[in-house]
VMD Tcl script that builds the backbone (N, CA, C; Angstrom):
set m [mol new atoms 402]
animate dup $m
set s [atomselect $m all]
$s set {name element resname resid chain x y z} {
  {N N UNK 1 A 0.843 -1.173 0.000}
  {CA C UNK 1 A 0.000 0.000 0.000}
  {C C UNK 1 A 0.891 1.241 0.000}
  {N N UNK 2 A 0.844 2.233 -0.854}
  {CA C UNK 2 A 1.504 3.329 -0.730}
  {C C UNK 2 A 1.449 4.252 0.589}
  {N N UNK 3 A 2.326 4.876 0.361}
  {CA C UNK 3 A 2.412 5.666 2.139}
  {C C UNK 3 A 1.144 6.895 2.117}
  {N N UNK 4 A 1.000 7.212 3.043}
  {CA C UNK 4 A 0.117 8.621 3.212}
  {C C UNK 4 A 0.552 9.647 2.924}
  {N N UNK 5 A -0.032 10.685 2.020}
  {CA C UNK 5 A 0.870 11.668 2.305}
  {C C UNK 5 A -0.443 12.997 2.289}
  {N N UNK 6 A 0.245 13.993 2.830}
  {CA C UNK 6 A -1.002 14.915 3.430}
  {C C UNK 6 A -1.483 15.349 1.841}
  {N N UNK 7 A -2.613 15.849 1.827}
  {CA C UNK 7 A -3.022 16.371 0.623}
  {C C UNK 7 A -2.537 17.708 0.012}
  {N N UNK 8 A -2.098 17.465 -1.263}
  {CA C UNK 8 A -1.564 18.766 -1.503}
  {C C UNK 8 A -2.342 19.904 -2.340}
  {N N UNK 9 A -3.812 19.362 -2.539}
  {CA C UNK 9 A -4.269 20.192 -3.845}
  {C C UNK 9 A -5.482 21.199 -2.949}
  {N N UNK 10 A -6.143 20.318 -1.644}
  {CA C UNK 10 A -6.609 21.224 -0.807}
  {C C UNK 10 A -6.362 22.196 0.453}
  {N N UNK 11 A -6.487 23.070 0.420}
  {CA C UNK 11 A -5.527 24.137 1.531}
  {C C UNK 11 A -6.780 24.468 2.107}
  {N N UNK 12 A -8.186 24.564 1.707}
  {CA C UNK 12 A -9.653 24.959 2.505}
  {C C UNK 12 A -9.276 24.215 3.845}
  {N N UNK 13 A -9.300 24.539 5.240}
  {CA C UNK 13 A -9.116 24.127 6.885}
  {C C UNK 13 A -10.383 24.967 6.669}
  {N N UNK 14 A -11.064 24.007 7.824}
  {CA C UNK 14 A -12.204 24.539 8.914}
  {C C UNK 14 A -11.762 24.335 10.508}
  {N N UNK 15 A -12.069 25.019 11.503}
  {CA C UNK 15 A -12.068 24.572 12.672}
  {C C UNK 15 A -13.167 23.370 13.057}
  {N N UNK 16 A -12.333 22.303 13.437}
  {CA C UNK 16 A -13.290 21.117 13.594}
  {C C UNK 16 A -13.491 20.767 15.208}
  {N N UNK 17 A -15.115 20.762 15.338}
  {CA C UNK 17 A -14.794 20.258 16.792}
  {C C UNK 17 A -15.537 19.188 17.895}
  {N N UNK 18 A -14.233 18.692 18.855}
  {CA C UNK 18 A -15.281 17.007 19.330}
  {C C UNK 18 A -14.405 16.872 20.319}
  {N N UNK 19 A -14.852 16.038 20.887}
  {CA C UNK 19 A -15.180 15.858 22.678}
  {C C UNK 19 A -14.117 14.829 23.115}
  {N N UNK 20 A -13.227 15.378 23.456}
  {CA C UNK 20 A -11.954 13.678 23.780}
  {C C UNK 20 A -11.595 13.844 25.052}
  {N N UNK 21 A -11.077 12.012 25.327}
  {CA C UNK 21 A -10.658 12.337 26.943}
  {C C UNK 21 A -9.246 13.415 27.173}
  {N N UNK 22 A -9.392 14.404 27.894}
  {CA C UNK 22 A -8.222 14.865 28.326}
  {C C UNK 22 A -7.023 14.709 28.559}
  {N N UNK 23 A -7.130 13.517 29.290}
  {CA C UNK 23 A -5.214 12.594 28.851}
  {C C UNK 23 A -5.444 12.631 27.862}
  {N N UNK 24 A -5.928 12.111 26.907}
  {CA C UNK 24 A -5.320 11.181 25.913}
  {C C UNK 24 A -5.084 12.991 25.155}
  {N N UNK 25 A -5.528 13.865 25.254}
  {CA C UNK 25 A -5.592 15.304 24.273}
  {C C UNK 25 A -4.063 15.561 24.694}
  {N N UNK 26 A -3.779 15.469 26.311}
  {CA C UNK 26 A -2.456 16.010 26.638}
  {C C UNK 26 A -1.303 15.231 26.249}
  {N N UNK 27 A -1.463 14.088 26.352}
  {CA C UNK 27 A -0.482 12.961 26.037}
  {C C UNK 27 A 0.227 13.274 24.506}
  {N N UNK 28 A -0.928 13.080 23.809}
  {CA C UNK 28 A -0.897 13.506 22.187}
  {C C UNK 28 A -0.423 14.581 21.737}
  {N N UNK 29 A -0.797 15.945 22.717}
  {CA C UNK 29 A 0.091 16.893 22.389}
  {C C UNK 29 A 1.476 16.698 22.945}
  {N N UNK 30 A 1.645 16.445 23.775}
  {CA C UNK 30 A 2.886 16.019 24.003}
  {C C UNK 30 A 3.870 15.634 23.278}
  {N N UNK 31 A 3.674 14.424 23.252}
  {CA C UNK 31 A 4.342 13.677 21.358}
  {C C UNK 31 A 4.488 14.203 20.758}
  {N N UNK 32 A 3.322 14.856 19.794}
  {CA C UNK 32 A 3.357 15.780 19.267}
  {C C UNK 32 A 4.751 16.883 18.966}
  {N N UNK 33 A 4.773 17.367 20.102}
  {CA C UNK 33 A 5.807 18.373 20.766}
  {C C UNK 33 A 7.072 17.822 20.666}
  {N N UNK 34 A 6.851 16.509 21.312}
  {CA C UNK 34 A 8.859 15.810 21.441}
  {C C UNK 34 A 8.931 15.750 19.744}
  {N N UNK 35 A 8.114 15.496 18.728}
  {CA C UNK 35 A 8.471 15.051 17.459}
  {C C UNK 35 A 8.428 16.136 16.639}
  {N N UNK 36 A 8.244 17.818 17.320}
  {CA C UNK 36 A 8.521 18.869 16.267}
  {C C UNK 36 A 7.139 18.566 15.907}
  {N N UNK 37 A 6.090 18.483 15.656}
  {CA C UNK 37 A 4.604 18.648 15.592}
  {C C UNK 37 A 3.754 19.425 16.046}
  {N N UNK 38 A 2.853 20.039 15.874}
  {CA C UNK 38 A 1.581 20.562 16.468}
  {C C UNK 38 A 0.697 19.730 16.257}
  {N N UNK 39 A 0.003 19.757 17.410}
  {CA C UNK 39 A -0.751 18.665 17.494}
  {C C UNK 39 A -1.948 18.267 15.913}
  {N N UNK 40 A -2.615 19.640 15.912}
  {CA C UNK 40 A -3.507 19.958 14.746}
  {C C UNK 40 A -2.660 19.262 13.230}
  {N N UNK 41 A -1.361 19.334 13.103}
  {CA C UNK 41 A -0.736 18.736 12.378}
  {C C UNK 41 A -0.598 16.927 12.276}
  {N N UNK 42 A 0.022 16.732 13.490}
  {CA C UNK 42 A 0.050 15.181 13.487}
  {C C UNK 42 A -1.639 14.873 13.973}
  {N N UNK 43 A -2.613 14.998 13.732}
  {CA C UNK 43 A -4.170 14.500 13.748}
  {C C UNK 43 A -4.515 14.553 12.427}
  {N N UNK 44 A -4.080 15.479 11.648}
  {CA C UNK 44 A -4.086 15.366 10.251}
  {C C UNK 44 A -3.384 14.233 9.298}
  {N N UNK 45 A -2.161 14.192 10.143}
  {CA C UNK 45 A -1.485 12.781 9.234}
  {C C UNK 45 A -2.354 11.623 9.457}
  {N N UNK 46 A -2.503 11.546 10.403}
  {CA C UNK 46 A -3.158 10.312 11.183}
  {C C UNK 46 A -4.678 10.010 10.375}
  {N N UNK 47 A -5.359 11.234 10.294}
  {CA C UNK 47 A -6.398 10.432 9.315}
  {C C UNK 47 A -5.946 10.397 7.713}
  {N N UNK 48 A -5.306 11.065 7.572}
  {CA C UNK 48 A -4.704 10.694 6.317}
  {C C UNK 48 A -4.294 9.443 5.982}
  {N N UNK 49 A -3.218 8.733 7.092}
  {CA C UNK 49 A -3.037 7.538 7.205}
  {C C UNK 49 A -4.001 6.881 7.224}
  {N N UNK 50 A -5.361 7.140 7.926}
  {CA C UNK 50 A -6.342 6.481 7.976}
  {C C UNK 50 A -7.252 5.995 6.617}
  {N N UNK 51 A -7.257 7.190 5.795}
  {CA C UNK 51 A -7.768 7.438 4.629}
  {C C UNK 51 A -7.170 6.394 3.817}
  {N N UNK 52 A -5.882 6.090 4.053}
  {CA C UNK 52 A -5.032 5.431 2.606}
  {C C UNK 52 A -5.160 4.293 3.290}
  {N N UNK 53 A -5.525 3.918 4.393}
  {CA C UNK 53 A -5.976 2.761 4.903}
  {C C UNK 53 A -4.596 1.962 5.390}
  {N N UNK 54 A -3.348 2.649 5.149}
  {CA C UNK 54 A -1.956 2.681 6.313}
  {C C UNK 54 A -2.394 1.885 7.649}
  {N N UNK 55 A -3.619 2.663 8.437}
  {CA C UNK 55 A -3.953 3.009 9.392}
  {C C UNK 55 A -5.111 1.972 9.614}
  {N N UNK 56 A -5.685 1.245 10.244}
  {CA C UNK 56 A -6.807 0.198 10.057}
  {C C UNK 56 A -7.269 0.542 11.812}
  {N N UNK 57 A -8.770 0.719 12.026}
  {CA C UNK 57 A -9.020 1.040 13.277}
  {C C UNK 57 A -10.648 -0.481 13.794}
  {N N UNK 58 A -10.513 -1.428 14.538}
  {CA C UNK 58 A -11.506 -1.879 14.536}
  {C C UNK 58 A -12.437 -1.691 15.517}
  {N N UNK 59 A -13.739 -0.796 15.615}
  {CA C UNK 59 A -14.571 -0.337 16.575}
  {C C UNK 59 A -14.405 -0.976 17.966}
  {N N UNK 60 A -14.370 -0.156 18.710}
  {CA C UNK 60 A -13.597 -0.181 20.315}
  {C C UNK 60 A -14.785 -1.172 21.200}
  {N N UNK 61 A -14.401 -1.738 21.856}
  {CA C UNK 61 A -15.376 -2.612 22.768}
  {C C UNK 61 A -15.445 -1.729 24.108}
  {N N UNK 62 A -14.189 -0.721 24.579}
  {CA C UNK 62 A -14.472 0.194 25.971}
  {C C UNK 62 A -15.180 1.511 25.619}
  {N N UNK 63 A -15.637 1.637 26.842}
  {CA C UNK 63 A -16.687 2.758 26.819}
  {C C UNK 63 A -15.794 4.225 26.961}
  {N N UNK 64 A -16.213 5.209 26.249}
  {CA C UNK 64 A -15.561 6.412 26.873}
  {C C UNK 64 A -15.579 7.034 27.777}
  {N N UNK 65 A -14.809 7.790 28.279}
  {CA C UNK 65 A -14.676 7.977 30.033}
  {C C UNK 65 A -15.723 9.841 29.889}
  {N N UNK 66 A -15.361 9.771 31.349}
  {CA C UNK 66 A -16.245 11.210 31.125}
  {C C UNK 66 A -15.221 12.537 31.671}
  {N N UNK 67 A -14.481 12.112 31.645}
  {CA C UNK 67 A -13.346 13.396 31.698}
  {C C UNK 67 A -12.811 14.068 30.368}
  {N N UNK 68 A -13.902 14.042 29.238}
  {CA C UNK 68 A -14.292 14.556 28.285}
  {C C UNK 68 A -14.366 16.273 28.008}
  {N N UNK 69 A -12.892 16.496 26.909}
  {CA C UNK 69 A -13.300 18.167 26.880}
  {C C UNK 69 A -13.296 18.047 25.720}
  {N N UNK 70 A -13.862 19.851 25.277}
  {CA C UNK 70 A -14.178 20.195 24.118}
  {C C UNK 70 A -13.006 20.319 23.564}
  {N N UNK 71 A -12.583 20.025 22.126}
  {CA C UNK 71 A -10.931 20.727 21.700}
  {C C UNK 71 A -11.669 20.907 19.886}
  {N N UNK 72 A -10.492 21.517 19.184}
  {CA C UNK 72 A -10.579 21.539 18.081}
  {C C UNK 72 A -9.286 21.923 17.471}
  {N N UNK 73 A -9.454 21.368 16.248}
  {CA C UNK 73 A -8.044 21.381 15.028}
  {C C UNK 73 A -8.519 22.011 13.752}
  {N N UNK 74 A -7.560 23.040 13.436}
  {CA C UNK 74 A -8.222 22.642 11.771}
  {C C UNK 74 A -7.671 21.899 10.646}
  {N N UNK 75 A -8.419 21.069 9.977}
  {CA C UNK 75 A -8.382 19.935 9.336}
  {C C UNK 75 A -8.883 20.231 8.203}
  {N N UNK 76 A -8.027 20.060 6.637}
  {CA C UNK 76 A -8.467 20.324 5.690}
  {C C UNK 76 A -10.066 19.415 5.466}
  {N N UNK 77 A -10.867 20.436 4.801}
  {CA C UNK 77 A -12.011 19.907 3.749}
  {C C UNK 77 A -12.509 18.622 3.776}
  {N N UNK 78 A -11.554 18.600 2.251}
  {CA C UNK 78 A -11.267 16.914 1.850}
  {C C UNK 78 A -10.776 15.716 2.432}
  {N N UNK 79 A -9.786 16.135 3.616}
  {CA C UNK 79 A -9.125 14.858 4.961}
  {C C UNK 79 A -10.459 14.731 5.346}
  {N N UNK 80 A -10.899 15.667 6.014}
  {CA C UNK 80 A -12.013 15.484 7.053}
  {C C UNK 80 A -13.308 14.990 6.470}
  {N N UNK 81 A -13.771 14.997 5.698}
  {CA C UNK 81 A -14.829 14.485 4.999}
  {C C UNK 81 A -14.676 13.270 4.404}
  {N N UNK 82 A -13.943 13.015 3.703}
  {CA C UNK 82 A -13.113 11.931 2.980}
  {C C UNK 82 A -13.128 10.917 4.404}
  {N N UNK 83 A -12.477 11.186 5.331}
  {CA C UNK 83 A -12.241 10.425 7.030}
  {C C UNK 83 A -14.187 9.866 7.427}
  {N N UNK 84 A -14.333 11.222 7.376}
  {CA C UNK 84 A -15.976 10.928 8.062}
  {C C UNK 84 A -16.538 9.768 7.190}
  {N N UNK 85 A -16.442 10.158 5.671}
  {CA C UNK 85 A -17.384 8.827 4.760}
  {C C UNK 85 A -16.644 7.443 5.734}
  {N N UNK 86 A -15.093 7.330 5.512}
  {CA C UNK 86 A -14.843 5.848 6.178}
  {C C UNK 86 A -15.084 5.397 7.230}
  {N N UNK 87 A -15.183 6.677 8.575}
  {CA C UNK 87 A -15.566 6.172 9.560}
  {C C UNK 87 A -17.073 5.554 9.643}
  {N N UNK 88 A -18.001 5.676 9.246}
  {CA C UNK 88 A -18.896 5.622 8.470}
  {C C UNK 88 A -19.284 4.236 7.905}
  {N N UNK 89 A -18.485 3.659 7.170}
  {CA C UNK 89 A -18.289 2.494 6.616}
  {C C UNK 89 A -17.743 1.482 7.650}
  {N N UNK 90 A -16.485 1.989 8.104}
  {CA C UNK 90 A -16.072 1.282 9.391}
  {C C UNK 90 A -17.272 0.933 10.403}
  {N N UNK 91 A -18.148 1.972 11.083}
  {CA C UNK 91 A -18.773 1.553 11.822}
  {C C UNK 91 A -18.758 1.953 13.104}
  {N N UNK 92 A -17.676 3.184 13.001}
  {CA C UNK 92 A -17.617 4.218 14.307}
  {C C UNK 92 A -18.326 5.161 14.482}
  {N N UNK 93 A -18.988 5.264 15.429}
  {CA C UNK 93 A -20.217 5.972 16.030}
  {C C UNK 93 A -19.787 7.828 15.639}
  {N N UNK 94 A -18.816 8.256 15.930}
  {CA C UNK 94 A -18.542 9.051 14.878}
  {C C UNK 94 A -17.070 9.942 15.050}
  {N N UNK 95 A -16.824 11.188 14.662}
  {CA C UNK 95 A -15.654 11.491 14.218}
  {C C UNK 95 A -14.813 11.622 15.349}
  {N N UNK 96 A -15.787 12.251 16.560}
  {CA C UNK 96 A -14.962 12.097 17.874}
  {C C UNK 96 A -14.102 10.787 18.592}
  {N N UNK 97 A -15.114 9.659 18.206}
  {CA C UNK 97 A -14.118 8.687 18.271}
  {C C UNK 97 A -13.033 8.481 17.355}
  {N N UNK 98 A -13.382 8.348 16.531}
  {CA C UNK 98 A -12.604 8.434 15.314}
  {C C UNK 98 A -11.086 8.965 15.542}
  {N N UNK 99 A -11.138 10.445 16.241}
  {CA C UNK 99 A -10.066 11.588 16.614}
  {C C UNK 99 A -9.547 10.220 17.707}
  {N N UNK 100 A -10.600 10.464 18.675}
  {CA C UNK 100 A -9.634 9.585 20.149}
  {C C UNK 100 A -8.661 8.086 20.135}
  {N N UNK 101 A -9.299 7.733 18.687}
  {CA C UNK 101 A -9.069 6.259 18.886}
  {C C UNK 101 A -7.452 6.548 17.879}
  {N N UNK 102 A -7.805 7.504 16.772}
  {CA C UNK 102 A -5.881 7.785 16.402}
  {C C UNK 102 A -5.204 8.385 17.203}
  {N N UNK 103 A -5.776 9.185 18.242}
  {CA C UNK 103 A -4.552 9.655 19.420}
  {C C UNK 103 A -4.046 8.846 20.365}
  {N N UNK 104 A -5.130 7.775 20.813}
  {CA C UNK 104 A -4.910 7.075 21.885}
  {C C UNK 104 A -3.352 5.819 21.105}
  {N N UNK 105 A -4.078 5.421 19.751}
  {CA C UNK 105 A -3.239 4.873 19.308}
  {C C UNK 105 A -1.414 5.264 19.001}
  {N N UNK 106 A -1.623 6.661 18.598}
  {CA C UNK 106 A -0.530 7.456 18.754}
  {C C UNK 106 A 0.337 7.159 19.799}
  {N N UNK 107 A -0.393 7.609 21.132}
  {CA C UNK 107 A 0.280 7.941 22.496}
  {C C UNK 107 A 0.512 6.536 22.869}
  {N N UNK 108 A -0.472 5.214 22.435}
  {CA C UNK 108 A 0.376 4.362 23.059}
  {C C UNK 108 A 1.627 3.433 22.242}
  {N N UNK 109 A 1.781 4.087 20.995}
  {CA C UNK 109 A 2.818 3.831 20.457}
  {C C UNK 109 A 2.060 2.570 19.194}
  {N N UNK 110 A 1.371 2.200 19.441}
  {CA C UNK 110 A 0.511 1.359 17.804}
  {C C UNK 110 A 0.550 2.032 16.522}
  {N N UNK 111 A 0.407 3.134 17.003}
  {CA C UNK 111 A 0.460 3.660 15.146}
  {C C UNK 111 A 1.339 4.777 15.658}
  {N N UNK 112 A 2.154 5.058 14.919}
  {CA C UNK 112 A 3.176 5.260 14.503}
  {C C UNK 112 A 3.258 6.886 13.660}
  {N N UNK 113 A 3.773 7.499 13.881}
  {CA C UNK 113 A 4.035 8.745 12.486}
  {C C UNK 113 A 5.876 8.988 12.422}
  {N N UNK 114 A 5.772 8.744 11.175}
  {CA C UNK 114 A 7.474 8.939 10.388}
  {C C UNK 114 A 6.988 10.323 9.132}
  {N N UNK 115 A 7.504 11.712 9.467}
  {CA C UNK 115 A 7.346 12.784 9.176}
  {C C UNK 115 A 9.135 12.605 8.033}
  {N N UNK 116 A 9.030 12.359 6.963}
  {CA C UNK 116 A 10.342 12.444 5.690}
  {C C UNK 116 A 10.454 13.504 5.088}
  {N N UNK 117 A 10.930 14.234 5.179}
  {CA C UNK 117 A 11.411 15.604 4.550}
  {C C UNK 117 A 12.210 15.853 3.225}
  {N N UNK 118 A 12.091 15.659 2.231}
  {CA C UNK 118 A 12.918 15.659 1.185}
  {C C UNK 118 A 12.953 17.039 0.359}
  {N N UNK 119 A 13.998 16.748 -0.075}
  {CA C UNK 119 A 14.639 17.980 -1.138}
  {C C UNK 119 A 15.855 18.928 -0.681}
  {N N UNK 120 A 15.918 20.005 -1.289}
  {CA C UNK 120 A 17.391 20.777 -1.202}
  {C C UNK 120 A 17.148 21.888 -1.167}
  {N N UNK 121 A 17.884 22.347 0.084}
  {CA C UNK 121 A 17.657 23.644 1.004}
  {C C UNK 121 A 19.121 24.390 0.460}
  {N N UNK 122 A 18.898 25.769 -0.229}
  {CA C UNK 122 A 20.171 26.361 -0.381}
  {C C UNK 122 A 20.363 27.012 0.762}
  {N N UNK 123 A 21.933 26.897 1.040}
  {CA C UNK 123 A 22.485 27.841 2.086}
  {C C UNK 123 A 22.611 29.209 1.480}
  {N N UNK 124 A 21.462 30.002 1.896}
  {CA C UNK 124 A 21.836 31.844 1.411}
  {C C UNK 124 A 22.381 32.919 2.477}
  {N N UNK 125 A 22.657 31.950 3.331}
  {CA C UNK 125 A 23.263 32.889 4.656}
  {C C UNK 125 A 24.781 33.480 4.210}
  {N N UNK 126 A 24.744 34.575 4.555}
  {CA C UNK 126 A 26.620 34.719 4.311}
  {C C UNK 126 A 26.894 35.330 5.188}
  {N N UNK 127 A 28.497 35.176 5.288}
  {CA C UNK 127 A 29.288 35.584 6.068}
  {C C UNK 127 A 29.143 36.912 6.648}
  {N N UNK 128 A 29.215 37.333 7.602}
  {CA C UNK 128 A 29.065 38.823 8.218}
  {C C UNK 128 A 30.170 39.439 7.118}
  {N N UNK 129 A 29.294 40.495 6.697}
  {CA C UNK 129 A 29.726 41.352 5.912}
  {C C UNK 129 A 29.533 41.416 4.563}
  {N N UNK 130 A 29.029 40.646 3.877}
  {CA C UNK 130 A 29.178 39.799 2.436}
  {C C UNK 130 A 27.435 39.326 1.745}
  {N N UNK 131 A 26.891 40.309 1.476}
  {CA C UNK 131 A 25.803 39.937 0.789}
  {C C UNK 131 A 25.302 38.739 0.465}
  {N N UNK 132 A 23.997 37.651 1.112}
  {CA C UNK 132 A 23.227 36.774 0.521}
  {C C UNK 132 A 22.877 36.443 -0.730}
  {N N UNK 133 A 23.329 34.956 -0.967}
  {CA C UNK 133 A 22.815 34.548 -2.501}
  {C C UNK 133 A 21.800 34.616 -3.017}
  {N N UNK 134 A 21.215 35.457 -4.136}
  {CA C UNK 134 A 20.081 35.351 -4.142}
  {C C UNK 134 A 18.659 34.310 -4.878}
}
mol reanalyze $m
mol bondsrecalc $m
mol representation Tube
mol addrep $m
């Protein structure tokens, strides 16, 4: 299966928003944080991953807790809609789980994010005194 990769043709973000347990929001940002991420960023890979089906989630048998807060990300358009049809199909009650069940997975180390950076960065810095390449 080819890798995920974030979408490049839609840039439309909405603020999206749903109800997760609080650890699991802090934990996630956390990670997040040690890996150079914002959180709103790595939740985006994650259904992306989800989307390309990388990512496989099978509806949870535990109940959700009630130390439940409000949060929100913004999440392109097309991820987020595109996500909702599968959750959908999958059989998850809906996007809020959806969110909790890739963070929880995140934070406990099951799924995974490898962020690859490619291409070629010119050095235009110069020497004190000496005009930048342009």
């Amino acid at each position: 299966m080819p890798a995920a990769t974030s979408p490049q043709d839609d840039t439309t973000s909405t603020r999206r928003n749903f109800s997760i347990e609080e650890a699991v929001w802090a934990a996630a940002q956390d990670k997040a944080k040690n890996q150079g991420l914002v959180i709103t960023r790595a939740l985006e890979y994650l259904l992306v991953g989800y989307i390309a089906g990388t990512i496989t989630i099978t509806p949870p048998a535990f109940t959700y807790g009630r130390d439940r807060v409000r949060r929100s990300a913004d999440i392109t358009d097309s991820t987020w809609n595109t996500a909702d049809n599968r959750r959908k199909t999958d059989g998850l009650r809906s996007m809020a789980a959806l969110v909790e069940l890739l963070l929880r997975g995140y934070v406990d180390g099951t799924i995974t994010l490898t962020v690859i950076a490619a291409g070629h960065a010119r050095d235009t810095a110069a020497p004190a005194g000496r005009k930048a390449a342009a």
